[in-house]
C-alpha positions in Angstrom: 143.0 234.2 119.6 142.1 235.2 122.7 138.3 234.5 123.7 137.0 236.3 127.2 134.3 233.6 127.8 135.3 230.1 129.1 131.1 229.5 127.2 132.4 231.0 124.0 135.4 229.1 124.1 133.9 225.6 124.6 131.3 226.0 122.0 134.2 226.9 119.4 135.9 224.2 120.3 133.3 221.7 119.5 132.2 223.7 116.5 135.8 223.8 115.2 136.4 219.7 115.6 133.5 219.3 112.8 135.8 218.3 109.8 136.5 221.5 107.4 135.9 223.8 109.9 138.8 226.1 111.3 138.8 227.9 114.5 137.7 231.7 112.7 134.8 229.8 111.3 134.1 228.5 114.0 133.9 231.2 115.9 131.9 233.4 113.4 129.1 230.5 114.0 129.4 230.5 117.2 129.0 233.8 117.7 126.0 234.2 115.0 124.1 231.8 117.2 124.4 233.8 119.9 122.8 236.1 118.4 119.8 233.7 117.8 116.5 233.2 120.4 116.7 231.1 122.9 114.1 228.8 121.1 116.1 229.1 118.1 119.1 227.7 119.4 116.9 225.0 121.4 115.7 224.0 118.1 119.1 223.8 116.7 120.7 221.9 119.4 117.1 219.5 119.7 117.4 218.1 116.2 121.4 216.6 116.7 120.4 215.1 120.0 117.2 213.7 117.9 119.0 212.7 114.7 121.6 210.5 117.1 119.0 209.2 118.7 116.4 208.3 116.0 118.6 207.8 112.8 119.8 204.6 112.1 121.4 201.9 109.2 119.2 200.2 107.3 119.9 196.7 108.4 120.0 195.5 104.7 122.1 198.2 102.5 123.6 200.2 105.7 122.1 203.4 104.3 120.7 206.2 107.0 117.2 205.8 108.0 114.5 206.6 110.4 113.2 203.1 110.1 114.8 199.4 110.1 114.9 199.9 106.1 116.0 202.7 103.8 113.2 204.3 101.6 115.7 202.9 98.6 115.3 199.6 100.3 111.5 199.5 101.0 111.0 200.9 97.3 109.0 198.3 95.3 110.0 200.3 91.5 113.8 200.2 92.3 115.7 197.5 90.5 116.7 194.9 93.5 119.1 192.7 91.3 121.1 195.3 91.0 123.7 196.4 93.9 126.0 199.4 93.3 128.8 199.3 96.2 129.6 203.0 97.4 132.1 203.7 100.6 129.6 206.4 103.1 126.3 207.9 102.3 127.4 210.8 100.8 128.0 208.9 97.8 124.5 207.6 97.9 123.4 211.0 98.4 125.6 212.0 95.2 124.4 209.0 92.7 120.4 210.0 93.9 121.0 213.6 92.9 121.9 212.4 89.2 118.4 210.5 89.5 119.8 208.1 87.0 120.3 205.0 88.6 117.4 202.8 89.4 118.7 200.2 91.4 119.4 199.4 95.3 123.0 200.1 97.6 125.5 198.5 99.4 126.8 200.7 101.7 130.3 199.6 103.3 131.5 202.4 105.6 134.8 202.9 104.2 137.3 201.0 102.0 140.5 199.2 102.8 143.2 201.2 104.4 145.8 199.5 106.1 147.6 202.8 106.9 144.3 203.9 108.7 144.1 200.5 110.3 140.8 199.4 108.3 141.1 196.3 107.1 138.3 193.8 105.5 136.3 192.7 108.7 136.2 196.4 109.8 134.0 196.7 106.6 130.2 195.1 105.9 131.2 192.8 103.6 129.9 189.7 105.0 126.4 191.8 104.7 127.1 191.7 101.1 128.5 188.4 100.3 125.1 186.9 102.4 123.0 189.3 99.6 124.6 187.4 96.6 124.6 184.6 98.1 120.5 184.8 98.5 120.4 184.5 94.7 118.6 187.3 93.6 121.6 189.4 92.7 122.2 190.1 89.0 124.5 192.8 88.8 127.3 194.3 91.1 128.5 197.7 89.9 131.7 199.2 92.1 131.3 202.8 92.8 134.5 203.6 94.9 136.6 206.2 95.0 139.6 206.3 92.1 142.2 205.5 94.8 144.6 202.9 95.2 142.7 202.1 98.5 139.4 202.0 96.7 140.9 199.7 94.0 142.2 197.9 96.5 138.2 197.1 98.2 137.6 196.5 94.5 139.5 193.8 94.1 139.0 192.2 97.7 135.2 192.2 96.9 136.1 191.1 93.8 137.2 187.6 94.7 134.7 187.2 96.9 132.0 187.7 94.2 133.4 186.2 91.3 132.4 182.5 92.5 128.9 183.7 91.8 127.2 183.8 88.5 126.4 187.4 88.4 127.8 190.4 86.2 130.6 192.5 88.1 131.2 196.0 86.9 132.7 199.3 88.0 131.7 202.9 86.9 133.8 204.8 84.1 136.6 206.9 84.8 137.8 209.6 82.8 138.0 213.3 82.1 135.2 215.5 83.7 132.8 217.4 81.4 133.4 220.8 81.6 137.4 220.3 82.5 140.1 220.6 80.2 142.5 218.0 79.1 145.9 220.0 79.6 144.6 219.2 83.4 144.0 216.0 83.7 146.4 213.7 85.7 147.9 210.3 83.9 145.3 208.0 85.2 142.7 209.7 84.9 143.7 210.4 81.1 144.5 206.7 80.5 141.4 205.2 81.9 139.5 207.8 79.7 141.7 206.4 76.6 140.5 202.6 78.0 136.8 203.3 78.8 136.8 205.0 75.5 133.1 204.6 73.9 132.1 205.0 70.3 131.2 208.4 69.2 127.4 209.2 68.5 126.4 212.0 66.5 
């Protein structure tokens, strides 16, 4: 696709290296803020210069913040014994929305993928060993993605944890409410048959 401004062009290009985003999209964006005040897209440019500058990781879980602790964090109701370990902040962002689970995060930036060259020490879980270790973890609960590389973090973190006298868990897996069986792949199906739970009327 040929674009007639060398302006045009460089903006679609940086819109269209966001992930998910193709170079039509891109354009269509593009092109709708043109379309927008000067002001406007001032304001829209303004708050990604101000969100890399200002936003940072909550020193303790690794959660986004404008402060040196999360909200979660500096949250006097939330349970603080109990860690649930997720890979980015979109899972955070995903358990809140449930608002079911009371407790605090671990955040560890991804999971272990040696064919993407991330191994353990690329990860923070030193951060997380030094929280057990300060004795007032009860509870560990693994929240990572149903992958072989997410098992794999699993079971890394695992071995470092199991010295300590603290319960270590990991969500259920199993067949999606709303989906039907016929569709479900093998291990999804088998872990539903294994994290089977009684049935309540």
């Amino acid at each position: 696709m040929k674009i007639p401004s060398k302006h045009i062009e460089n903006a679609v290009d940086q819109m269209a290296s966001l992930p998910g985003i193709g170079r039509r999209t891109a354009l269509r964006l593009v092109l709708q803020l043109m379309n927008r005040s000067n002001e406007e897209v001032l304001a829209f440019s303004d708050s990604f210069v101000e969100m890399k500058e200002h936003v940072k990781q909550c020193k303790t879980c690794g959660n986004v913040s404008d402060k040196e602790l999360c909200s979660i964090c500096l949250n006097p109701r939330r349970d603080h014994q109990l860690i649930c370990i997720v890979e980015d902040v979109r899972d955070v962002l995903a358990i809140e929305s449930t608002d079911t689970y009371k407790g605090v995060y671990h955040v560890l930036g991804g999971i272990i993928s040696p064919m993407d060259g991330v191994g353990p020490s690329d990860l923070s879980i030193p951060n997380l060993i030094q929280r057990v270790e300060e004795g007032q973890i009860s509870e560990v609960i693994f929240a990572l993605s149903a992958t072989m590389e997410g098992d794999t973090t699993n079971f890394f973190i695992y071995k470092k944890l199991k010295q300590f006298n603290i319960i270590i868990s990991s969500i259920a897996r199993g067949v999606a409410i709303g989906s039907e069986l016929q569709y479900a792949d093998e291990v999804t199906l088998s872990r539903s048959l294994l994290n089977r739970q009684p049935f309540i009327v």
